[in-house]
Backbone as CSV, one residue per row, in Angstrom:
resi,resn,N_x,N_y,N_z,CA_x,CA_y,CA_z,C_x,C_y,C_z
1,UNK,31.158,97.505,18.081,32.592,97.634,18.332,32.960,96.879,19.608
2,UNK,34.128,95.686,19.340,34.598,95.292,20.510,34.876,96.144,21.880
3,UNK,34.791,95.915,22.761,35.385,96.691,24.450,36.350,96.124,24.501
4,UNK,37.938,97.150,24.878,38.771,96.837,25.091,39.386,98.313,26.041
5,UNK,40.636,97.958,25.969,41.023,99.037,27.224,40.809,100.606,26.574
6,UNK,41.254,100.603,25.119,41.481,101.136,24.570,40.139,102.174,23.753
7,UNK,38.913,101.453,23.774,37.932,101.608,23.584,36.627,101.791,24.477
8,UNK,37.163,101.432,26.038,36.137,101.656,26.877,35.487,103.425,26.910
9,UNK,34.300,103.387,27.286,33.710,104.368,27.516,34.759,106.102,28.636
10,UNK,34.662,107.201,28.448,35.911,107.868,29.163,34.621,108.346,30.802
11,UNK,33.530,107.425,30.470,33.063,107.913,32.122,33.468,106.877,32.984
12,UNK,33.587,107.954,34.561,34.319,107.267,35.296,33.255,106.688,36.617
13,UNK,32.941,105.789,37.043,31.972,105.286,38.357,32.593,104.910,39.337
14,UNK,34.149,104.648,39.353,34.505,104.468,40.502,36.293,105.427,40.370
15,UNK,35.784,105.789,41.350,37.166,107.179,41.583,37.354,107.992,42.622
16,UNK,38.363,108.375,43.104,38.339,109.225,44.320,38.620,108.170,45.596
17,UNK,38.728,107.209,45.725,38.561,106.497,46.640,39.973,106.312,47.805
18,UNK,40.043,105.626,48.261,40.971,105.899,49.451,42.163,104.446,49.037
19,UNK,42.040,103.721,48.492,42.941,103.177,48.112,44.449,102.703,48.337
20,UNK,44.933,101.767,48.729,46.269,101.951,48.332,47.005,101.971,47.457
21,UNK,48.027,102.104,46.867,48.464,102.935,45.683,49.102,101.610,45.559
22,UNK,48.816,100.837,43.860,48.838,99.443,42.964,47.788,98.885,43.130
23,UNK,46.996,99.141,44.222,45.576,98.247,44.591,44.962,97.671,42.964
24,UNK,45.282,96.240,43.008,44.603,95.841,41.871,42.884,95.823,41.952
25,UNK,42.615,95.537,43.251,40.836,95.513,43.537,40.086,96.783,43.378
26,UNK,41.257,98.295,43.252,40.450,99.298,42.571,39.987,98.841,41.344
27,UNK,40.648,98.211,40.113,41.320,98.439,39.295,40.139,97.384,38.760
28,UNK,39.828,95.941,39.161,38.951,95.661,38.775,37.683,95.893,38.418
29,UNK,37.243,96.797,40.288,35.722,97.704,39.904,35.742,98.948,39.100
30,UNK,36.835,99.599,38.711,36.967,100.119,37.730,36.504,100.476,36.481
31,UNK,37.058,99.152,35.936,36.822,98.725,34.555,35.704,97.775,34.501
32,UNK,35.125,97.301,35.450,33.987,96.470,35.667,32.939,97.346,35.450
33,UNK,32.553,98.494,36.266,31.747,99.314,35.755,32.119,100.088,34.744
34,UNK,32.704,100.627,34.124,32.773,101.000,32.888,32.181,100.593,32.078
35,UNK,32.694,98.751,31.838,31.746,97.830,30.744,30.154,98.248,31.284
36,UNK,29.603,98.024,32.820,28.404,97.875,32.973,27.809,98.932,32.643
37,UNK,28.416,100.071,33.073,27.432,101.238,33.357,27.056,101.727,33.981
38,UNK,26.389,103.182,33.632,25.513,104.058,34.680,24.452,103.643,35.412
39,UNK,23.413,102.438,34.922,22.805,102.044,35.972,22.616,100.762,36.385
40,UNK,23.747,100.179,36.683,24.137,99.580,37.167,24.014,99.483,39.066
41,UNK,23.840,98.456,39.265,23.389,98.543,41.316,24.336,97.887,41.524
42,UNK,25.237,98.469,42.788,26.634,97.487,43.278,25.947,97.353,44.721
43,UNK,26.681,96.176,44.876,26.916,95.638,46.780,27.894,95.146,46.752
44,UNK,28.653,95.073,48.003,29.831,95.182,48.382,29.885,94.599,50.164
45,UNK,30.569,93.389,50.334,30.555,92.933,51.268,31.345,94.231,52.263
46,UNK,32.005,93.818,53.180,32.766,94.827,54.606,34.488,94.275,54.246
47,UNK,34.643,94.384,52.849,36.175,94.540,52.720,36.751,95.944,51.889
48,UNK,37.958,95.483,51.433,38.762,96.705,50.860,37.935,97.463,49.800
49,UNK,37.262,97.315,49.476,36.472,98.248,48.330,35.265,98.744,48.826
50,UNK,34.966,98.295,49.810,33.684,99.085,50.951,34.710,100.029,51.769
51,UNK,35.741,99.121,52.057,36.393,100.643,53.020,37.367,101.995,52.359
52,UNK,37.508,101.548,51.053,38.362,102.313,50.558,36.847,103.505,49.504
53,UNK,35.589,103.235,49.468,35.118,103.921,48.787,33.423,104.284,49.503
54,UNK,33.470,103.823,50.576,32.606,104.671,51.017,32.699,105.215,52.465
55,UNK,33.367,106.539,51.952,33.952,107.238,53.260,33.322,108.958,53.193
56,UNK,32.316,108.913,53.941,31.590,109.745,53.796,32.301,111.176,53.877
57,UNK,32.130,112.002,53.109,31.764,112.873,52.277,32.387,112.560,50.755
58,UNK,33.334,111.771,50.852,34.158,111.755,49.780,33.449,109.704,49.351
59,UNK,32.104,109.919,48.722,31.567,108.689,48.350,32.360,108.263,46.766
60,UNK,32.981,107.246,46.870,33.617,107.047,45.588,32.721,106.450,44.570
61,UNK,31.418,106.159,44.323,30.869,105.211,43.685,29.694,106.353,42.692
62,UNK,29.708,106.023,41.474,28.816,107.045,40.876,27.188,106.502,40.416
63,UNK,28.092,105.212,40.773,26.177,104.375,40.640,25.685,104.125,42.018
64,UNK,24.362,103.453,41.733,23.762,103.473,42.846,24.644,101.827,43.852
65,UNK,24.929,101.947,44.809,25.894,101.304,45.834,25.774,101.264,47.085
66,UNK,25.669,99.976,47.761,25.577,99.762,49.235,26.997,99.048,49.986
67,UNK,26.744,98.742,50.978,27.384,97.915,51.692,26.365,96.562,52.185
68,UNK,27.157,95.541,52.285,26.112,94.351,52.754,27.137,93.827,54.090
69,UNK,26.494,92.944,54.872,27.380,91.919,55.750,28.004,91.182,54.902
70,UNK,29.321,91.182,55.727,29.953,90.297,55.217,29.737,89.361,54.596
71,UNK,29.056,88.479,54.917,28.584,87.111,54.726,27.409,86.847,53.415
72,UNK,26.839,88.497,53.540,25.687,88.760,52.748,25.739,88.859,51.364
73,UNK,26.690,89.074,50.289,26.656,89.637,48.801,25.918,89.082,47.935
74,UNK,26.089,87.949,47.744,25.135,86.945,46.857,23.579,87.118,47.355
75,UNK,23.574,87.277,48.569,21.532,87.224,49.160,21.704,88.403,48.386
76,UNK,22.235,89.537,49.085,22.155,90.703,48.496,21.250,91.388,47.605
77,UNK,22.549,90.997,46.549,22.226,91.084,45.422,21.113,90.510,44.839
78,UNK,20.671,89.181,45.013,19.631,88.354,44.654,18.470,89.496,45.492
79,UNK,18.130,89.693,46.267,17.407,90.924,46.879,17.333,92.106,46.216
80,UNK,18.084,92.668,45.468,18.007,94.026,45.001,17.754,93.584,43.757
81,UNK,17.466,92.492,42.934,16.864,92.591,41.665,15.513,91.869,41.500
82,UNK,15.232,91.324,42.888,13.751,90.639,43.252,13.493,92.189,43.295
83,UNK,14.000,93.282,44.484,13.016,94.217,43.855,13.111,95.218,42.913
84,UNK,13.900,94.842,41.998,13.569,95.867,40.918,12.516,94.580,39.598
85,UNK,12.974,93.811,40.303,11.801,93.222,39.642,10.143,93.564,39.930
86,UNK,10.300,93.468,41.304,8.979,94.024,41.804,8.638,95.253,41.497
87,UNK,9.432,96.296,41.168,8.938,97.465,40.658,8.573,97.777,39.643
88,UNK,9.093,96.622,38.320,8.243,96.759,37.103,9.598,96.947,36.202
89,UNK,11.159,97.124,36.651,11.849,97.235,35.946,12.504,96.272,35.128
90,UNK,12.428,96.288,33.942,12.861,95.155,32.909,14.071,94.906,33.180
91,UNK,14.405,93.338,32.845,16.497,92.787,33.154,17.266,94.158,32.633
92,UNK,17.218,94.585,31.458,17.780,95.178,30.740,17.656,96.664,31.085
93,UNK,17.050,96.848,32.303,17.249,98.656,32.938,18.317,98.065,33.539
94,UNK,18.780,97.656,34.157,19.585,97.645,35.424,20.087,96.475,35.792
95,UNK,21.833,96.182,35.795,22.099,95.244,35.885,22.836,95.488,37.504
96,UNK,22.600,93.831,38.161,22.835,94.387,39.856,24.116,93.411,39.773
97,UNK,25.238,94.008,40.443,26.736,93.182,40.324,26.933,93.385,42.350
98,UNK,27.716,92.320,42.164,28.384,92.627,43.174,30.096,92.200,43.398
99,UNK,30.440,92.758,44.052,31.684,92.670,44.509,32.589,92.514,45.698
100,UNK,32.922,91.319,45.671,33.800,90.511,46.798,34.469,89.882,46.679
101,UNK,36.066,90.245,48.066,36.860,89.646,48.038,37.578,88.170,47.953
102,UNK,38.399,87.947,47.835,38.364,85.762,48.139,37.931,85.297,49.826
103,UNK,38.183,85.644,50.672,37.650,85.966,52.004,36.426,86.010,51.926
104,UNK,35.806,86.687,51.387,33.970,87.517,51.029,33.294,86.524,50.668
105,UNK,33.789,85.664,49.472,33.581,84.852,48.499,33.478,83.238,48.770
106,UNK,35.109,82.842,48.462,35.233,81.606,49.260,35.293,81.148,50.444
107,UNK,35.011,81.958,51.585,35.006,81.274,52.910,33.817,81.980,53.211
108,UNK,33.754,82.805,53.694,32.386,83.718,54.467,31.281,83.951,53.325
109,UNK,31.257,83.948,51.857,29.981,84.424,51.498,29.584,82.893,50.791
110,UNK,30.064,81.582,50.982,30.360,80.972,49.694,29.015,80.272,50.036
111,UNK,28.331,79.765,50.931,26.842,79.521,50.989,26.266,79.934,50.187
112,UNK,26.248,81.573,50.667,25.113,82.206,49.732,25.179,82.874,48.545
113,UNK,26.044,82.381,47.938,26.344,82.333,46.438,26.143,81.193,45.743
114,UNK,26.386,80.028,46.682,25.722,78.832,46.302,24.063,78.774,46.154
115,UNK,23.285,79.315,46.552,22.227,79.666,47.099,21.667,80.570,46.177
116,UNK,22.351,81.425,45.607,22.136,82.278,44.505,22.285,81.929,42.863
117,UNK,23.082,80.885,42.677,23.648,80.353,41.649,22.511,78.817,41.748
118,UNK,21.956,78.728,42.553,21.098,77.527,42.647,19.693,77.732,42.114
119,UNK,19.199,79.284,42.694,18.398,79.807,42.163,18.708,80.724,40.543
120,UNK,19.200,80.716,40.463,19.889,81.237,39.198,19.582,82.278,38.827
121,UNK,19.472,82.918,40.013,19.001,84.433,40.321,19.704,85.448,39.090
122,UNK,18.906,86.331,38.579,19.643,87.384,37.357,20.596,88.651,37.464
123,UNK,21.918,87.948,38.505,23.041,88.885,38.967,24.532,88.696,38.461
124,UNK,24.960,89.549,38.469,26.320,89.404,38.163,27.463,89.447,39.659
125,UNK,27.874,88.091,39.616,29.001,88.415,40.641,30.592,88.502,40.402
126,UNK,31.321,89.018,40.891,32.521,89.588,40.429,33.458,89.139,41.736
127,UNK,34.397,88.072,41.706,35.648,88.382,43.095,36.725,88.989,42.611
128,UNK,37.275,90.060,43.199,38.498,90.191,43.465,39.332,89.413,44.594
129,UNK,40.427,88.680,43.851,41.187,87.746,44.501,42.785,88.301,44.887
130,UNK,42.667,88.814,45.672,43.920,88.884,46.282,44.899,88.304,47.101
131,UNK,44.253,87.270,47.826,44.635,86.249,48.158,44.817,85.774,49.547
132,UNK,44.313,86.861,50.488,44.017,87.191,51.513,43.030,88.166,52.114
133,UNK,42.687,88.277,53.434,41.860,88.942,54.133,42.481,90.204,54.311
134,UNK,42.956,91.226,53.315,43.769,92.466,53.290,43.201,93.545,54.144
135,UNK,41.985,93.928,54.287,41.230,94.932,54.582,41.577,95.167,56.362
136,UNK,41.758,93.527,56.747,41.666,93.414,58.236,43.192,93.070,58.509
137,UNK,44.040,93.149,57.796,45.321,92.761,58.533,46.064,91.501,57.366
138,UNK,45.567,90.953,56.611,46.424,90.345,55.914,46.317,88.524,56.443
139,UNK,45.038,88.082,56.719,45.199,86.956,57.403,44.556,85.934,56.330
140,UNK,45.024,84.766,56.214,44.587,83.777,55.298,43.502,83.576,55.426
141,UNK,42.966,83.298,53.817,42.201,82.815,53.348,41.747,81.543,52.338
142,UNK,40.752,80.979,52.282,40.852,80.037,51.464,41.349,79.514,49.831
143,UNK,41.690,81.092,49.961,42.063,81.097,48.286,44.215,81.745,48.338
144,UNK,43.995,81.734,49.372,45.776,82.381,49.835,46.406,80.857,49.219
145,UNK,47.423,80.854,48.087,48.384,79.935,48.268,49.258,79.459,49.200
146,UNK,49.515,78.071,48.674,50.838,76.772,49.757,51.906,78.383,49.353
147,UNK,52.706,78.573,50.818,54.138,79.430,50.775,53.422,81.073,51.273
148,UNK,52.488,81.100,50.995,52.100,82.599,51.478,52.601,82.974,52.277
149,UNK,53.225,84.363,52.839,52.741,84.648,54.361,52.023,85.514,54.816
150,UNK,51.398,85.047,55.936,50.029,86.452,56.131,49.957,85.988,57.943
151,UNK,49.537,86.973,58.329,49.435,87.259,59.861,49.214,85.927,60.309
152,UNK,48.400,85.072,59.493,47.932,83.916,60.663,48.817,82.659,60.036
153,UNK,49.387,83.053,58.802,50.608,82.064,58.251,51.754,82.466,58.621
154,UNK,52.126,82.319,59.601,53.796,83.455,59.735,54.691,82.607,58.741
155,UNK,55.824,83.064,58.243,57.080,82.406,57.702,58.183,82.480,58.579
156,UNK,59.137,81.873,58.643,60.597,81.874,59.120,61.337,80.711,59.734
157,UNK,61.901,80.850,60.558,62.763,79.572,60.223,61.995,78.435,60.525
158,UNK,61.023,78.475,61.651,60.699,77.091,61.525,58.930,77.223,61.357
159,UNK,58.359,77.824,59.891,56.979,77.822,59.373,58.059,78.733,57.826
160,UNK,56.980,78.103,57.361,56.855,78.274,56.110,55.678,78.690,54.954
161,UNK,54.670,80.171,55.910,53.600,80.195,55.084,52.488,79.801,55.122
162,UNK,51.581,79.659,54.499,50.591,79.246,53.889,50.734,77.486,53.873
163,UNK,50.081,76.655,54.808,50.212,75.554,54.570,49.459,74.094,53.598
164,UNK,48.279,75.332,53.223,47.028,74.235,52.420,47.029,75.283,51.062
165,UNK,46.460,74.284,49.981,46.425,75.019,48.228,45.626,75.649,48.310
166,UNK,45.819,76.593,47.271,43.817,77.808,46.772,42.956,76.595,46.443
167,UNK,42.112,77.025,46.703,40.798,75.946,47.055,40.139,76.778,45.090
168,UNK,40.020,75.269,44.796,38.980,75.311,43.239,37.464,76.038,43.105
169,UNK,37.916,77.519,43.449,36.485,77.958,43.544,36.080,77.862,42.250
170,UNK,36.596,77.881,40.910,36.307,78.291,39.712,35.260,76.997,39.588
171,UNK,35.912,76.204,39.800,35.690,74.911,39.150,33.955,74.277,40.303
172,UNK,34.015,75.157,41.523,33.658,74.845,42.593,31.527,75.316,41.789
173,UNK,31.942,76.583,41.161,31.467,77.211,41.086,30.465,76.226,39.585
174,UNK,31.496,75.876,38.537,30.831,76.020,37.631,30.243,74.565,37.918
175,UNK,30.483,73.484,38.904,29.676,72.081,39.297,28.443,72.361,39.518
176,UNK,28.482,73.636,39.863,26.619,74.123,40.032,26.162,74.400,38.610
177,UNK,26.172,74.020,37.349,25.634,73.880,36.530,25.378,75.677,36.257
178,UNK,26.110,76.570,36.434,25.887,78.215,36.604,25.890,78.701,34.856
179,UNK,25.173,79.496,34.284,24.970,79.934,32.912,26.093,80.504,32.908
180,UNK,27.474,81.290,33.280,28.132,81.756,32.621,29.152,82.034,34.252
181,UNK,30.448,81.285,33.632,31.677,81.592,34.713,33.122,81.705,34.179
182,UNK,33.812,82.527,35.141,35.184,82.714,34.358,36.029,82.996,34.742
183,UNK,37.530,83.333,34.934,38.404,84.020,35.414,39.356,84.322,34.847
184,UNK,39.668,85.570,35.387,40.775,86.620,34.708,41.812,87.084,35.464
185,UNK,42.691,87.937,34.746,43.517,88.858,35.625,43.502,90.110,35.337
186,UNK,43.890,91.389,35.884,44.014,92.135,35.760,44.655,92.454,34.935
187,UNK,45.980,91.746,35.068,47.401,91.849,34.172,47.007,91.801,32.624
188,UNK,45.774,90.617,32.167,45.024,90.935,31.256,44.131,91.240,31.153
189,UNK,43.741,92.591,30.872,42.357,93.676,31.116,41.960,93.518,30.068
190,UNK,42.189,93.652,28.512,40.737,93.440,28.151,40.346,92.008,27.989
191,UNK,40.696,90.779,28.127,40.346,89.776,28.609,39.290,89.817,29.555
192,UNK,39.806,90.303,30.529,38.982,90.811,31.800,37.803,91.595,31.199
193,UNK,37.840,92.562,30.531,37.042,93.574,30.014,35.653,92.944,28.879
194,UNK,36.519,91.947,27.990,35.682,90.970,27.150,34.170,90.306,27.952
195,UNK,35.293,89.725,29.098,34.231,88.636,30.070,33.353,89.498,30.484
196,UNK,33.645,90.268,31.052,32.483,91.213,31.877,31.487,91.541,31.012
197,UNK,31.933,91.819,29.420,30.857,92.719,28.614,29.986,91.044,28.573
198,UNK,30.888,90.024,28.266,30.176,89.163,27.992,28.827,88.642,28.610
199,UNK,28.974,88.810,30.150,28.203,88.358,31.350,26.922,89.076,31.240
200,UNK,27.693,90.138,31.160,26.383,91.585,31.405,25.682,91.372,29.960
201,UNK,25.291,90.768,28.563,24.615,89.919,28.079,23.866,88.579,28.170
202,UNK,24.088,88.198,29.467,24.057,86.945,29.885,22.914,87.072,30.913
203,UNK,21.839,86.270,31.300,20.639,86.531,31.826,21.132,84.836,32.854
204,UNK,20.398,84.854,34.031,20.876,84.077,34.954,22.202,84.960,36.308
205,UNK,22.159,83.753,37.140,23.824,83.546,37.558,25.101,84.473,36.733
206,UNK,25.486,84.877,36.812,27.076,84.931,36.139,28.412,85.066,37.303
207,UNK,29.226,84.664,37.319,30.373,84.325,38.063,31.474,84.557,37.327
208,UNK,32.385,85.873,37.821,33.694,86.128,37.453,35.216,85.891,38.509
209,UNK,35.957,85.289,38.357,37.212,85.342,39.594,38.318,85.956,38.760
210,UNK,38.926,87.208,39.318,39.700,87.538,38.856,40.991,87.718,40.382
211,UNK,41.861,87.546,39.153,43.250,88.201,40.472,43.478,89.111,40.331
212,UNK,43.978,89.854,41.593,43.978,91.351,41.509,45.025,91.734,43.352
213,UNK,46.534,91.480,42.493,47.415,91.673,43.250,46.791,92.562,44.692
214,UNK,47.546,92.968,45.381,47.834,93.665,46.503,49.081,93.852,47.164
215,UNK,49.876,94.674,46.533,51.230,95.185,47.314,51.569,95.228,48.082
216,UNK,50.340,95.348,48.939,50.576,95.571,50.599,51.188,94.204,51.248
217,UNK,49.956,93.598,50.908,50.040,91.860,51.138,50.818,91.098,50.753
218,UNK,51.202,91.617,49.362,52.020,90.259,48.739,52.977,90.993,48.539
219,UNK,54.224,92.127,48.926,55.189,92.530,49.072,55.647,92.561,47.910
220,UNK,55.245,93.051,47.090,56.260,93.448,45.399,55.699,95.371,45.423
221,UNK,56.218,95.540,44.410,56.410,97.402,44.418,54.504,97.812,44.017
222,UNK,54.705,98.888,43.878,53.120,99.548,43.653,52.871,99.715,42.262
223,UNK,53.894,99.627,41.763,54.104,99.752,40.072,54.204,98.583,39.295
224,UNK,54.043,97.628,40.608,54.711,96.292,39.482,53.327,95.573,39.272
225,UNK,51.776,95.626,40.244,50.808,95.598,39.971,50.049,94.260,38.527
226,UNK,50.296,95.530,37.642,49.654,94.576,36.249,50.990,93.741,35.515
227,UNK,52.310,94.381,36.212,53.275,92.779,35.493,53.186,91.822,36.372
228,UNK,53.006,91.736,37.615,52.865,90.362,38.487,51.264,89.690,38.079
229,UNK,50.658,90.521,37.975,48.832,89.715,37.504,49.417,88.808,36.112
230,UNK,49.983,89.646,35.383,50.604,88.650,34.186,51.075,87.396,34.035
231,UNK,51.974,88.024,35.353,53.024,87.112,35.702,52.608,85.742,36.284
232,UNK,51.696,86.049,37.002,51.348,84.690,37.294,50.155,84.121,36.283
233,UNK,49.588,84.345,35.166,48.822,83.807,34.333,50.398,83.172,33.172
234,UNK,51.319,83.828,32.688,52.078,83.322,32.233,53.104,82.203,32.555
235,UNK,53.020,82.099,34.635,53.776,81.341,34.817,53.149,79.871,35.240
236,UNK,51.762,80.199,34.568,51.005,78.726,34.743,50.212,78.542,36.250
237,UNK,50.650,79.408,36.881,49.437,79.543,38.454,48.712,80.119,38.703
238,UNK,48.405,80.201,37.653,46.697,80.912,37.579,46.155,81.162,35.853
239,UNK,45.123,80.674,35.544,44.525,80.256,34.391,43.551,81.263,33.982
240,UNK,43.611,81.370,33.271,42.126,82.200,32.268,41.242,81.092,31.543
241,UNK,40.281,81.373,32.028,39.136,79.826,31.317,38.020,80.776,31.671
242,UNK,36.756,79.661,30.804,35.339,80.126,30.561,34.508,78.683,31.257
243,UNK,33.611,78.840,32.015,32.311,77.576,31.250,30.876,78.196,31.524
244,UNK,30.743,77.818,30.288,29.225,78.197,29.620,28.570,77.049,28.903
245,UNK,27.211,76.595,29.060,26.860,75.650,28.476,26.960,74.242,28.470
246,UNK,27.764,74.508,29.886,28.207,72.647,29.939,29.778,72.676,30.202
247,UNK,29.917,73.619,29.036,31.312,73.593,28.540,32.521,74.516,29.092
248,UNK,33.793,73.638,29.656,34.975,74.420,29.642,35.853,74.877,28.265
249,UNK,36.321,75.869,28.748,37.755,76.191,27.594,38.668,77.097,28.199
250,UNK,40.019,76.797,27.586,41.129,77.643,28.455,41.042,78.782,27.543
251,UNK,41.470,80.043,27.212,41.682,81.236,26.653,43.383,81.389,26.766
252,UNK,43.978,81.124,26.657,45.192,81.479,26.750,45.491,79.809,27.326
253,UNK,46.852,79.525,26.342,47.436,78.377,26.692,49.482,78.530,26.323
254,UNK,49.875,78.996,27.239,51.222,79.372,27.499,51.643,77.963,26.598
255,UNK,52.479,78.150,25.331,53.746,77.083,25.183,54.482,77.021,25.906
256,UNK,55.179,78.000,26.315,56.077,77.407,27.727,55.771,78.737,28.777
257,UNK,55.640,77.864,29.810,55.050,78.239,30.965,56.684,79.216,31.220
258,UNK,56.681,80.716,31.797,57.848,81.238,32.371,58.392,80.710,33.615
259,UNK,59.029,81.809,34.141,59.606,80.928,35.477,58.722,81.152,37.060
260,UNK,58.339,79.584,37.334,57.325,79.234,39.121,58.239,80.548,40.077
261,UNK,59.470,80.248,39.706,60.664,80.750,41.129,60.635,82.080,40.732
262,UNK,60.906,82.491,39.507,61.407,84.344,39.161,59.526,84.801,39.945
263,UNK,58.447,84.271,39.485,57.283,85.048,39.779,57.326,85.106,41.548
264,UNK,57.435,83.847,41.912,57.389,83.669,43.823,58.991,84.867,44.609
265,UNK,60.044,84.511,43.797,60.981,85.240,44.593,60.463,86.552,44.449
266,UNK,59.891,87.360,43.066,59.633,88.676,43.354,58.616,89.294,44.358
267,UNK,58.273,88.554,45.289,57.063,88.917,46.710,57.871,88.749,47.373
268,UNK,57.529,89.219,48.912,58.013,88.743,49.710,57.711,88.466,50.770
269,UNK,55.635,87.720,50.502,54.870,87.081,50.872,55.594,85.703,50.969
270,UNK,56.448,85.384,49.650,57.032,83.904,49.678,58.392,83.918,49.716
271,UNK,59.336,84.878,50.521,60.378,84.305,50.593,60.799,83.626,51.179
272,UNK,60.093,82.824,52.375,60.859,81.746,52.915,60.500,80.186,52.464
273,UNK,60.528,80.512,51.040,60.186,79.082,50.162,61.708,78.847,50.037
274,UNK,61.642,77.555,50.181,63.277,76.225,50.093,62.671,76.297,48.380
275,UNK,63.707,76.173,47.713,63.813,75.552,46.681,62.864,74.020,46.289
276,UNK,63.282,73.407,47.501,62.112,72.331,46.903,60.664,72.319,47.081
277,UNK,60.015,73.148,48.046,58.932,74.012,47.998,58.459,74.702,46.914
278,UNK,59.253,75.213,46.387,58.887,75.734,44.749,58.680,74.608,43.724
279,UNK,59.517,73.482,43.887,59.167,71.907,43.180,57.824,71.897,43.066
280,UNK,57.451,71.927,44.341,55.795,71.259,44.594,55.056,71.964,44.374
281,UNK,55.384,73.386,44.384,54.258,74.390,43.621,54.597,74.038,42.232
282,UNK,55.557,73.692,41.086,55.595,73.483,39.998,54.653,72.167,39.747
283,UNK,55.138,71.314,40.617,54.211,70.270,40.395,52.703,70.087,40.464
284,UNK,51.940,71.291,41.672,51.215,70.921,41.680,50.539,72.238,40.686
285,UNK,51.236,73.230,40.161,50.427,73.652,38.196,50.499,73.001,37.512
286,UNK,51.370,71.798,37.554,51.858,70.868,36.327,49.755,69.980,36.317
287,UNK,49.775,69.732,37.543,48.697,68.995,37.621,47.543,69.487,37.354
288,UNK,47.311,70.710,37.747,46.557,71.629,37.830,46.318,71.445,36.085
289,UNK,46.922,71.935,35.070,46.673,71.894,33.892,46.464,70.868,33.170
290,UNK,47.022,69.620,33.715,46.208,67.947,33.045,45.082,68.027,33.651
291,UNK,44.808,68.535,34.645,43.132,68.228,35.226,41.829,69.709,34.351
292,UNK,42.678,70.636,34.163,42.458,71.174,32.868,42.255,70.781,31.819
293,UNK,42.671,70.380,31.297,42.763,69.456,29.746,41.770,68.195,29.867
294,UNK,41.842,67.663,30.545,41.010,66.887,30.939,39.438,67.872,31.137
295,UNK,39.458,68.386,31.834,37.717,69.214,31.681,37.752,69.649,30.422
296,UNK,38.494,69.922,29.672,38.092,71.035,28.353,37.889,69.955,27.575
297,UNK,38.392,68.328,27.166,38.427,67.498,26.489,37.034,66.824,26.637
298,UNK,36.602,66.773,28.125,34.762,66.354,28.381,34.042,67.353,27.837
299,UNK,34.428,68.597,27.694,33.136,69.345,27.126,32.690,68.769,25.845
């Protein structure tokens, strides 16, 4: 039987946690362990899902779960299945995931994930992308979009945000020749839910990027959560794709893309975007998806 939202398992591994209320990065490890399972091994760099779930007495995690350095997730992890290797335990007892932010990921952990994906170590890694350094104050990151604003991007009359694009981790990722990579949104969970079951079949490397709003950060309501994750896969700035085998493919291909401006005006991370600022974010998804088409056409 397919996994879908509707069909996932009713045990729960991550709950209780301290959270802020829409937090899409609960929401991912969530349903991430669900697909994986009870014995399943998490690590967790020193962001929002280390601080929101391991707060002693009230431990949110029902599998076995650490904290790593920052910098650390990918060694990590590659470490905790060298030794369950060493202990005699087969791939298939225990799958070791980890979980980190775009911060965690693309700037501070992205060495040693390179490093891990080189060795093609037998882990599952998972980002939650929110789009900033949330945990510590809201300060850019390499994956924060042109127009953002965040503590170290101020906006107003004379700045405007976020001044450099999200950096191509997807794509960054799968140049390392990696057995299985992908990204999702929240907004579409069992999409999200598919990939994960998919991975956790998958022996090697595996690499997931998903988006996973933050209210706090990106200033829309606590409820609006899984329609903005949508929202931006429908409005063409942000993609659902696979590569496995060599090969890219998109999963969803919008006939017409909704509206760049209705998704950006509803934050208010980006309200001090000019109108023609929103141009150049149109333009540069416009591009974004010929350079798409173009990878899916080489596979």
């Amino acid at each position: 039987m397919a996994l879908n939202a509707k069909t996932l398992p009713d045990d729960e591994y991550f709950f209780g946690h301290k959270a802020c209320a829409g937090c899409g990065a609960s929401l991912v490890v969530r349903h991430a362990l669900k697909v994986l399972g009870p014995n399943t091994v998490c690590a967790l760099p020193a962001g929002c899902m280390s601080a929101v779930g391991f707060n002693f007495p009230q431990m949110s995690f029902a599998n076995n779960a650490m904290i790593t350095p920052f910098a650390a997730t990918a060694s990590v992890i590659s470490g905790i299945k060298a030794g369950l290797r060493a202990r005699g335990d087969a791939p298939e007892d225990a799958i070791v995931v980890g979980f980190a932010g775009d911060g965690g990921t693309a700037d501070i952990g992205l060495q040693a994930l390179s490093g891990t994906i080189d060795r093609n170590d037998d882990v599952l890694y998972i980002c939650y992308d929110n789009e900033a350094y949330m945990n510590t104050g809201i300060q850019k990151s390499s994956l924060t979009p042109f127009g953002a604003r965040t503590t170290t991007t101020p906006a107003g009359a004379h700045a405007h945000g976020c001044l450099t694009e999200k950096k191509r981790l997807f794509e960054i990722v799968a140049a390392h020749g990696i057995p299985y990579a992908a990204t999702a949104s929240i907004g579409y969970v069992n999409d999200f839910i598919r990939k994960v079951d998919h991975a956790k079949h998958i022996h090697g490397t595996r690499f997931i990027h998903v988006i996973a709003p933050c209210p706090t950060g990106w200033g829309c309501a606590e409820d609006a959560t899984i329609s903005v994750a949508r929202e931006v896969v429908d409005c063409g700035l942000w993609y659902l794709a696979e590569y496995e085998d060599g090969r890219f493919r998109i999963n969803k291909k919008p006939k017409e893309f909704s509206s760049v401006a209705h998704y950006l005006r509803g934050q208010g991370r980006f309200r001090a975007l000019t109108d023609g600022e929103i141009e150049r974010v149109e333009a540069g998804r416009d591009e974004t998806w010929r350079r798409l088409a173009k990878l899916e056409s080489l596979s």
